[in-house]
C-alpha positions, -999 to +999 in steps of 0.1 A: -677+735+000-646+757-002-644+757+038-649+714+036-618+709+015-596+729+035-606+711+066-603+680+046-565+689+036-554+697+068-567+668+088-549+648+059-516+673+065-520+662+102-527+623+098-495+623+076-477+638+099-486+616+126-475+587+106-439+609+103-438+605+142-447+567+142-417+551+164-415+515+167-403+512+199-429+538+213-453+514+194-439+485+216-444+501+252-476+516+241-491+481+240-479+469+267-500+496+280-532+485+262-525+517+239-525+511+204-503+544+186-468+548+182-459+583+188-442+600+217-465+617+236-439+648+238-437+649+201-476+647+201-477+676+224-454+698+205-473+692+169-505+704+193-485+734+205-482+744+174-513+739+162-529+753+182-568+751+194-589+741+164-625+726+177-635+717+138-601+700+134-602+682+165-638+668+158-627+655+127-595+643+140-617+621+165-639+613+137-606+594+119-610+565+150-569+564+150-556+566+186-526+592+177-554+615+163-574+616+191-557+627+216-539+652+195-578+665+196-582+661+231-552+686+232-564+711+200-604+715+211-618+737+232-630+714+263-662+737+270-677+735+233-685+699+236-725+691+240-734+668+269-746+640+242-713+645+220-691+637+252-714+608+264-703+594+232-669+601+231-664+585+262-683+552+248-657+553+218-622+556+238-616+520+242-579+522+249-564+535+281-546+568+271-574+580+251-600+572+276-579+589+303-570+624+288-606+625+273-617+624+312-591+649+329-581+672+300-619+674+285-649+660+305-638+678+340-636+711+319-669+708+304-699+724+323-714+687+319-694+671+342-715+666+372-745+655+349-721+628+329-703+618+364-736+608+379-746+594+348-719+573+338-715+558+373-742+541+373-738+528+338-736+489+330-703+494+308-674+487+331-650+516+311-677+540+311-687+536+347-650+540+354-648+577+340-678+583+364-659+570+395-628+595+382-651+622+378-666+613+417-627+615+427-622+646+410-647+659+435-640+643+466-606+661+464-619+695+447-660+702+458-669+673+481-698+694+495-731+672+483-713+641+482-724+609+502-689+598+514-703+573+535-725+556+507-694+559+482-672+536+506-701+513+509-703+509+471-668+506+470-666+479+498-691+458+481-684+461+448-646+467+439-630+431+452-646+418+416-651+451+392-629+447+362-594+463+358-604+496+349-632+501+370-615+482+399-585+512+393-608+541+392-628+529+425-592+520+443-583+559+433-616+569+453-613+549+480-579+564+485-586+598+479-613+594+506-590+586+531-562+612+523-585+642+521-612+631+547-595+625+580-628+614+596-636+584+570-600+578+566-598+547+593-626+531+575-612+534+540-577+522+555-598+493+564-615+489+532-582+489+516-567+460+537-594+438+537-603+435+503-563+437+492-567+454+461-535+458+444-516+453+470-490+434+453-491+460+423-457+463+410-447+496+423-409+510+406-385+523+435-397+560+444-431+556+435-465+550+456-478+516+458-517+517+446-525+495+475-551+519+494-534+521+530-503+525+516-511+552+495-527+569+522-506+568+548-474+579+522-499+608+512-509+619+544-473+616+560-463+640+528-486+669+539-478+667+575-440+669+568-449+698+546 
C-alpha cells in the first residue's frame, strides 16, 4: 500500500510539474501539428534527464491519457520491459502524431517484439496502426532487409498509397523512398512509383530541407552519399 502512495505522489509531483511547463505558444504550434500538449519538447527532455528511467512511473504516466505525460514515459521506461500485448495497445491509444511517433522509434523498434508487431500491425484495418507497421517495415529496409519481399512491398505501395489516408499515405511514401535510396536495383522502379502517383509532390518543403516527394528525396539522398 505504502509502495502505491508513493507512486501515486510522484506521478502527481510530475503531472504538476508538466502543467509548470505549459507554454501557450508551444500550445499553439503543437496543434497545428495535430499534437494536443503545450510543453517544449527540450524542457520535456530535460525533466526526463533528470528523472531518470522509471518503468512503474512511466506506465502510470501513460495511464493519465495526457499527451505531455506520455511521451515523458516514452523517454523514462525501459523500451525492452514492455509485453507484446501492452505495446499492441499502446500503439492503438497514441492518437496524436508526436505520441504515436516516439512510441514507434524510441520504444517499439527497441523491443524484442518488433518484427512480430510490424507484421502485425501492417496488415491491420486501422489506418494509424497500420502506419507504425509500414515504419517498422522502413526501419528494416534500411537496417536488416534480408527476408524482406522488396518487390511485393513496391507493389503494395503502388496500389494502395495514391488513396491511404495522411498518416498511412506518409509512412508508405517513407518506404517507398527508403527503397530506392538503399536499394540501387529497385531504385528506378520506386523513382517511378513516386512520379506517377505524385504523392506529395507539392509538400511544402522550407529552404534547406528535402522535399517528401519520393524522386526527389531519392535522388537528394543518393547524390549525398556519393559526394561523401
Amino acid at each position: 500500500m505504502t509502495e502505491v502512495m508513493v507512486t501515486e505522489t510522484t506521478v502527481a509531483e510530475v503531472m504538476a510539474e508538466l502543467a509548470s511547463l505549459e507554454d501557450p505558444k508551444a500550445r499553439e504550434v503543437n496543434e497545428r501539428h495535430g499534437d494536443d500538449h503545450g510543453v517544449n519538447l527540450g524542457r520535456l527532455r530535460a525533466l526526463a534527464k533528470r528523472l531518470k528511467t522509471q518503468q512503474d512511473l512511466a506506465r502510470r504516466l501513460w495511464e493519465t491519457d495526457d499527451s505531455a505525460a506520455r511521451l515523458l514515459a516514452i523517454l523514462v521506461c525501459r523500451p525492452k520491459a514492455f509485453t507484446r500485448d501492452e505495446l499492441d495497445a499502446m500503439v492503438r491509444q497514441s492518437r496524436t502524431p508526436k505520441v504515436h511517433d516516439w512510441l514507434v522509434n524510441y520504444v517499439v523498434k527497441k523491443s524484442p517484439h518488433a518484427e512480430e508487431l510490424r507484421l502485425a500491425w501492417s496488415a491491420d484495418p486501422d489506418p494509424v496502426v497500420a502506419s507504425a507497421g509500414w515504419a517498422l517495415t522502413t526501419e528494416r529496409v534500411a537496417k536488416q532487409p534480408g527476408g524482406l519481399d522488396l518487390p511485393g512491398l513496391l507493389d503494395v505501395i503502388e496500389a494502395e498509397m495514391k488513396d491511404a489516408p495522411d498518416r498511412l499515405q506518409w509512412a508508405m511514401n517513407h518506404c517507398l523512398a527508403q527503397i530506392g535510396i538503399e536499394h540501387a536495383g529497385h531504385r528506378a522502379r520506386a523513382v517511378a512509383i513516386g512520379e506517377r502517383l505524385e504523392v506529395l509532390k507539392d509538400y511544402p518543403t522550407p529552404p534547406n530541407c528535402t522535399s517528401p516527394f519520393a524522386p526527389v528525396w531519392i535522388a537528394e539522398m543518393v547524390r549525398r552519399r556519393h559526394d561523401d
